[in-house]
Each structure stands twice: as C-alpha cells, then as structure tokens.
ZAGUTI-133323 format. One record per residue (C-alpha): x, y, z. Coordinates in pm, whole numbers, padded with zeros to 5 digits, always signed. Layout:
BEGIN
XYZ...
//
This chain:
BEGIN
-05083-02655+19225-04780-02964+19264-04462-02837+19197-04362-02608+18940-04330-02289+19144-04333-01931+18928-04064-01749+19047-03799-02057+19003-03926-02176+18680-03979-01842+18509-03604-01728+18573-03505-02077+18508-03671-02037+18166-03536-01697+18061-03165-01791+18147-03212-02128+17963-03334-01984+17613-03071-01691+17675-02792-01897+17640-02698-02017+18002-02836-02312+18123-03156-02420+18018-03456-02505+18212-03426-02789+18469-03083-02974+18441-02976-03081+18126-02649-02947+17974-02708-02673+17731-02413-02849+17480-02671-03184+17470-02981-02980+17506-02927-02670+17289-03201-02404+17328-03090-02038+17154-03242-02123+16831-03524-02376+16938-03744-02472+16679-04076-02226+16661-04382-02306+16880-04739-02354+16763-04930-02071+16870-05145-02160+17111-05536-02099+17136-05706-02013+17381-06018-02145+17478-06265-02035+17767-06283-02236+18034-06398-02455+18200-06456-02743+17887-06592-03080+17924-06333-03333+18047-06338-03600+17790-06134-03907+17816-05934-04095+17674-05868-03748+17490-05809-03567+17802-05522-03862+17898-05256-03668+17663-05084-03311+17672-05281-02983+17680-05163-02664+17538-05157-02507+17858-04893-02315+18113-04871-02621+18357-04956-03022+18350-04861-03346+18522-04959-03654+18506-04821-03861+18841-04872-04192+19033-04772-04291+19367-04843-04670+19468-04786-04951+19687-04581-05259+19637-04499-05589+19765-04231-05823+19669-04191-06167+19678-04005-06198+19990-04289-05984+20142-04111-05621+20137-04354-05335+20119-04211-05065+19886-04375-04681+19747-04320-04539+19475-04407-04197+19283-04277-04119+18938-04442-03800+18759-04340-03643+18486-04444-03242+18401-04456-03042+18196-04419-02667+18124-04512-02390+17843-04433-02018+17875-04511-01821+17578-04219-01884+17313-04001-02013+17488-03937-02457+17453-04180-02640+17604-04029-02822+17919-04040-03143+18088-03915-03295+18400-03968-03613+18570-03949-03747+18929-03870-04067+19033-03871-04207+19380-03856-04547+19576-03968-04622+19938-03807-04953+20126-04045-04906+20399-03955-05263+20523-03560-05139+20526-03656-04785+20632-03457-04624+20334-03577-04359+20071-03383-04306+19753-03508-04027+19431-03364-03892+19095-03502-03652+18878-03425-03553+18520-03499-03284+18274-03554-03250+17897-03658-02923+17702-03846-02914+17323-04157-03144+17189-03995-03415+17146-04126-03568+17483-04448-03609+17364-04524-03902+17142-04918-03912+17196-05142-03974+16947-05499-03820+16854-05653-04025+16990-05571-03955+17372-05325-04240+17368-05051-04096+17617-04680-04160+17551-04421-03994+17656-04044-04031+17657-03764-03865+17847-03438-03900+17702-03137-04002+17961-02841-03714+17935-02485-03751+18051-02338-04074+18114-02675-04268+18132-02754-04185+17725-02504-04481+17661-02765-04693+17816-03026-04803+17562-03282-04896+17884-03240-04584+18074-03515-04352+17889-03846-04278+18133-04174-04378+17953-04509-04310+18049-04767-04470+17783-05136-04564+17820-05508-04541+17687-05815-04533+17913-05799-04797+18215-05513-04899+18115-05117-04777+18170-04722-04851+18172-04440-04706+18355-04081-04752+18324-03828-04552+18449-03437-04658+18559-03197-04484+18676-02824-04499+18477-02484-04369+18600-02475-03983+18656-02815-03956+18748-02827-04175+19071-02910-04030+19414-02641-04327+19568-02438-04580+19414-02763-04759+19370-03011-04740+19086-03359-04745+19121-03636-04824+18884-04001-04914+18822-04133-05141+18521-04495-05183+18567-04809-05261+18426-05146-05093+18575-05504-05108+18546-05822-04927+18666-06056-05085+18855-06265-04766+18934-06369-04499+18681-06183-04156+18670-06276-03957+18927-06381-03559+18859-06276-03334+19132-06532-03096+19223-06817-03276+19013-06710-03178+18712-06322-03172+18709-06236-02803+18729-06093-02651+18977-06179-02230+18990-05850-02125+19182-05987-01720+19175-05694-01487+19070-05425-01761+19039-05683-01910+18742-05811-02263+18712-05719-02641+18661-05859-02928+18513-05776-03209+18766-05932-03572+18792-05799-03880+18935-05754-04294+18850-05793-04363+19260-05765-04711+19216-05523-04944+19017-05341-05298+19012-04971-05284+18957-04780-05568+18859-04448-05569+18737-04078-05500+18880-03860-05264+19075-03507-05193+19041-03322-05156+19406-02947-05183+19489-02892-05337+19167-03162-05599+19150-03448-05621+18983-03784-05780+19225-04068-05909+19130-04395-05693+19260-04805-05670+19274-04980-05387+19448-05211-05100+19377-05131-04725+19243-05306-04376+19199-05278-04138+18942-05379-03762+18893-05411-03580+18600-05423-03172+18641-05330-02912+18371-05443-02551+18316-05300-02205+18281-05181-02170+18647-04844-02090+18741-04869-02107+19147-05148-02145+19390-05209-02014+19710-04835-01867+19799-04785-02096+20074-04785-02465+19961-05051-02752+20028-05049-03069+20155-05221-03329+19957-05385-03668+20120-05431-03965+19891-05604-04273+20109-05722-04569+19992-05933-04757+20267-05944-05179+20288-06333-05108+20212-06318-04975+19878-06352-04616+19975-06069-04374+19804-06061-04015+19953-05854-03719+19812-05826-03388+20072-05633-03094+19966-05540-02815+20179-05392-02502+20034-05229-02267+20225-05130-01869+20171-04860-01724+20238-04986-01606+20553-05024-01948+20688-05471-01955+20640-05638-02192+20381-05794-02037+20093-05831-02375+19897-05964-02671+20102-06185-02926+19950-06216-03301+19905-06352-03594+19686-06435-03899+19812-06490-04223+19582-06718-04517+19726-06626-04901+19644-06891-04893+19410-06706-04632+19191-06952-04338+19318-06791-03973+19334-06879-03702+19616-06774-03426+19639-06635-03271+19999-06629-02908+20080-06387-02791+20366-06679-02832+20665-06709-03227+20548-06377-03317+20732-06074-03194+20970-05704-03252+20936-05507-03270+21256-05112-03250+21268-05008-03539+21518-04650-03552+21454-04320-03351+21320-04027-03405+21118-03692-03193+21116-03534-03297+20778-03119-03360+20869-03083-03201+20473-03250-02916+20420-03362-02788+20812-03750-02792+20676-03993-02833+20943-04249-03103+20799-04578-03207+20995-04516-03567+21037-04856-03739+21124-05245-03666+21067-05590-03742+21175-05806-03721+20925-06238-03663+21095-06465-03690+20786-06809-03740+21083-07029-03746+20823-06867-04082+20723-06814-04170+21104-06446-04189+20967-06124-04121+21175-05782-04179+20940-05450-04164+21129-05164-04151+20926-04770-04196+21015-04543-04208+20777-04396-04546+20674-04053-04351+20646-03959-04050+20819-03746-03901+20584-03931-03912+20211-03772-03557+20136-03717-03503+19720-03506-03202+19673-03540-03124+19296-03415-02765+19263-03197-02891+19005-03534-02966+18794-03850-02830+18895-03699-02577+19167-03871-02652+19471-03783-02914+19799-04105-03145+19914-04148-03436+20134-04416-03715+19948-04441-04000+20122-04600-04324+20207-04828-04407+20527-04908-04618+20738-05301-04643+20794-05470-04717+21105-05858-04611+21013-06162-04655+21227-06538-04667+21047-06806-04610+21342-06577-04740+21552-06450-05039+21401-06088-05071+21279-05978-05017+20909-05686-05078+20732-05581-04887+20384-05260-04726+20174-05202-04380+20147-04959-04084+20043-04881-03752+20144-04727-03481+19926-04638-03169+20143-04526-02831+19955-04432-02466+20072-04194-02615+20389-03894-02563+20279-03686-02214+20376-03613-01987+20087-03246-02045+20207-03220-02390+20139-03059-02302+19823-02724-02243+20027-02744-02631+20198
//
C-alpha cells in the first residue's frame, strides 16, 4: 500500500543496477551499484504467519516494508508542530536492496510545512539484531556526509523507540534544516489489523500490517536553525509483504486519536476507476481493546478541497468521519493546507500527509483528539514536467 509505486520503482531499479542512476537519489559515484555485493536468496514462506513481536519489529525478506510515525508536538512556548519520518524499504529479485526515508515538519502554529527525503541502496541500512531489536541507519550523501550528526536512525525494541533525523546542507527543502530527536513509548499494545494482522489484498497479494496507536514523545525538533524542546504523542505502523501496488488508484489513510482513549485507523483504497475495493477499519478502545471495522461500520465524507500551487493535484481537503455504531461523528480540517511531499526523486510518487485539526462529537457531546491524513493516487501522471 504507502508509497512505493511499481511502475516508478521497478524502472528506477533496472536503470540504477545498469549503470545510470541508481534507485532513489543518491549519486551513483558515492553509491556504486554495477557490481553490488550478492543477495541472500530469499525463502519463501506461505502466508499468512503469526505476527510475533518484538521479532516482527525488524526487516522482512520481502518485496515492500516501512516502518513510519507521524505525531504531535508541543513546545515550550506552546507551538503545536507534526511530524512524519518513515523510512522504506525495497527488494526486487537480485537487484540491491533499497531504502529511502521521509522526513517532514508541520508549524501548524506558523502555518508553514517543510520535508526532505533521502535515499541509500545495499544492506548496510539495516543494523538489527536477532532479536527483533530494530536499528537502522541512513547514511547522509553529498555535502551533508561532512556532518557527523546528519545520519537518520530509527532504533527500538518492543514499547519502546528513538528517532533522529536532521537535515544537513544539500539535502534541505529551504535554507532551513529540520530535524526530530525523540524518545517514544507505548502506552497501548500493538494493534493487529484485521484481527490477526494480515491483510489479503486478492491479486495484488497480501501484507502484514499492525500498528503502535498510541505513544509519548519527548525530545527535540530542529526548525530554522534551532533546536526546541517538545512532549506530545506519536503513531507508528508497521506493514511489509510481497506487494508491489494496491488498488491502482491510491488510498487515503485516517489515523485519529480521540481525547477519550479511543484510536481509530480507516483505510480507503481506491481503483483506478475511482470505486473502493479495499475499505476497512480498526478501532482501539482506551483500555487497549482491538475491533475490527468492516466498510458498513463507518462513512467518510469529503467536506473540503485543496488545489496544490506545486504540482496542480486536486486533494480532498476535509472529512467527516460517521462510525453510528460508536454514535461517533469525526470532522477533520487540516491544520495546514498545504502538507504536499513530492518525493519523485526517492520513492517516485507526490502525496499530501498531513496533520488535523479534530472537532469529534460522542452521542452528541463534543470531543477533542490528534489525527493524520496520508492521501495517495492524486497527483497527475504529468507532474513529472512541473
């Protein structure tokens, strides 16, 4: 499902281990790839297995995998930032096994959004151990490999996690750098998609997917220079399997976290036709509880639009969420219009993920909560030319 699109990264992969630029964007004189070291062969297993954690937490042999957060920050002058940082990863065959991560900040007090992205091919990335302790480590390229602070890490072991990620010169979006440094910590078990954390996605194959829905952050930012002091909460999915793309139209993805303890993932997956063939839900009670939601469980309403200045996409730009069974109505605007991340240069593909603004109602009484958005599939297939 996210982003790693089939027809972008296969080609991407073919003229990287031919010779010409490799997969994602690092220069093929600091990233050589003709005569990458040989791969592992890789078994295959039938699915689905058990999800067992913390093995689970590390890298799978598999065609696709991220692992990604998104979260909700608050400094100590009272600005509310989001963030997302993800990293993926890739494996086609013979070819070097590829990474990229994603990086993005959200002033929603200032109203600005700012993003990088960065690339790095071969297994090097991975630094996990057997045990399902995650680490891994993207390398800065370019300028920003002078700087001994600027590699991305992502390191953790059951309920517990660290992030940092800066950006150095030649990689930032602006003249400013942006960063995260933060220490999380679940307060909820891992949640199972569809009971039992598989996903059956038909013809386009299947993925393991489960979710952390609910975690403290505490730590720092890095914006315009300056490092601030932050506590707030985060999410994180996990989802790997040997899928390529689903659906051939994009999804939008709903991440809410209610003020009552109630945590609610929807995803909608569209064709290329425009219908649904993927729509399902899982909903996570303040007592840690997991429920599953097929489609006829909830509605998702488009209240709003969004014209990105950038790229010309057409985004929906506001929601109501109806789950009646809960006697739950969500609206959600988002905190900044313009949350657009276009990484062709890595994974290939323009999306808008974003954070909300919550306005909830429980049998009528008003709710607060913090939510993102992730919306794929938009974009025009000649944005390339913008």
């Amino acid at each position: 499902m996210r982003l790693l699109v089939v027809g972008a990264v296969v080609a991407a992969l073919l003229a990287g281990c031919g010779g010409g630029a490799p997969i994602l964007a690092n220069p093929p004189a600091q990233r050589p790839v003709a005569t990458p070291p040989p791969e592992p062969s890789r078994v295959v297993v039938a699915d689905p297995q058990p999800v067992v954690l913390p093995r689970d937490d590390g890298p799978h042999r598999r065609l696709t995998e991220w692992w990604y957060y998104t979260g909700h920050l608050v400094d100590e002058g009272g600005r509310r930032w989001g963030f997302e940082y993800v990293i993926f990863r890739v494996e086609r065959g013979r070819f070097p096994v590829s990474w990229a991560a994603h990086l993005a900040l959200t002033d929603e007090t200032g109203g600005r959004f700012r993003y990088a992205q960065r690339t790095e091919i071969g297994r090097q990335v991975d630094r996990s151990g057997d045990d399902g302790f995650l680490e891994l480590s993207l390398s800065p390229a370019g300028e920003a490999a002078a700087d001994p602070d600027a590699t991305w890490d992502m390191f953790g072991f059951e309920d517990e996690a660290g992030l940092f990620a800066r950006t150095g010169p030649g990689e930032r979006p602006s003249n400013d750098s942006i960063g995260v440094a933060l220490e999380l910590k679940a307060l909820k078990s891992p949640a199972l998609h569809d009971t039992d954390g598989w996903i059956d996605l038909g013809p386009a194959g299947g993925s393991y997917y489960y979710s952390r829905t609910w975690l403290t952050a505490t730590g720092a930012i890095f914006a315009n220079d300056t490092t601030l002091d932050v506590t707030g909460t985060a999410w994180f999915d996990h989802q790997w399997g040997d899928f390529i793309a689903v659906g051939g139209g994009g999804w939008d993805w709903f991440a809410v976290n209610l003020d009552d303890g109630t945590d609610l993932t929807l995803y909608l997956v569209r064709d290329g036709e425009g219908g649904y063939p993927l729509v399902y839900g899982t909903l996570v009670r303040s007592d840690g509880a997991v429920e599953h939601l097929p489609a006829e469980a909830f509605s998702v309403e488009v209240t709003g639009r969004w014209l990105s200045p950038h790229t010309g996409t057409d985004y929906p730009a506001g929601w109501q969420i109806d789950l009646p069974g809960e006697k739950l109505v969500i609206d959600l605007t988002p905190a900044v219009a313009d949350q657009e991340l276009d990484t062709r240069p890595t994974t290939g593909v323009v999306y808008w993920e974003g954070s909300q603004v919550v306005q909830a109602r429980r049998d009528g009484r008003p709710l607060g909560g913090e939510a993102y958005v992730e919306l794929t599939g938009y974009a025009r297939a000649d944005t390339a030319g913008d």
